[in-house]
Structures are given as C-alpha cells and as structure tokens.
C-alpha positions, 0 to 999 in steps of 0.5 A, spaced: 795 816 612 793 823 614 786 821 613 785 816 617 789 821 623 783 824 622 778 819 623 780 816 627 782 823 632 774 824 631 772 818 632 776 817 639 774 824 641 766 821 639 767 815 643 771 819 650 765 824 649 759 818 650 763 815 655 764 823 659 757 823 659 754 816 661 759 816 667 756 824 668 749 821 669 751 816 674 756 819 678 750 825 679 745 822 684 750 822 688 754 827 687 747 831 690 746 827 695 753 828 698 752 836 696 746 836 700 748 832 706 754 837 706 750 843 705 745 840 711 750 839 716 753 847 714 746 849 716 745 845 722 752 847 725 751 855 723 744 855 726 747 851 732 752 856 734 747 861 733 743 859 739 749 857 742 750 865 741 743 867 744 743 864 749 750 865 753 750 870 757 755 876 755 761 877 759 760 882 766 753 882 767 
C-alpha cells in the first residue's frame, strides 16, 4: 500500500506540474499585455505631471 502512496504521489504531482505549465503559457500573452498597459499608463501620467510641473508658474513671481 505504501507503494502505491507513492506512485500515485508522483504522479499526481507530474500531472499538477503539466497542468501548472500548460496555464503558465496561456495566461502569459496577456499577463504582458496588462503589465505594459500598466506600465505605459505610469509613464504618460509621470511625464505628464512633469510638464504640468514646467510649465506652471512658481508661487510669488
């Protein structure tokens, strides 16, 4: 019986391991996507605020 523990232990870890991968590789197209969306939007907001920054004039002149 204890043989059969282990086997079978290996063996759902092998299948759960595939699985992990398989939905790895098709979650990663879009986990890029959203990370460069998020990116882009950080970027445009900072180099936005900087401008904004620029062109303001300073208090008491």
């Amino acid at each position: 019986m204890q043989r059969v523990d282990v086997v079978l232990d290996q063996r759902l870890r092998e299948a759960i391991a595939l699985v992990i991968q398989e939905q790895t590789r098709s979650v990663l197209p879009r986990l890029r996507e959203e990370i460069e969306s998020v990116v882009r939007h950080a970027v445009y907001e900072a180099v936005a605020d900087e401008l904004a920054n620029e062109n303001s004039p300073e208090p008491g002149r």
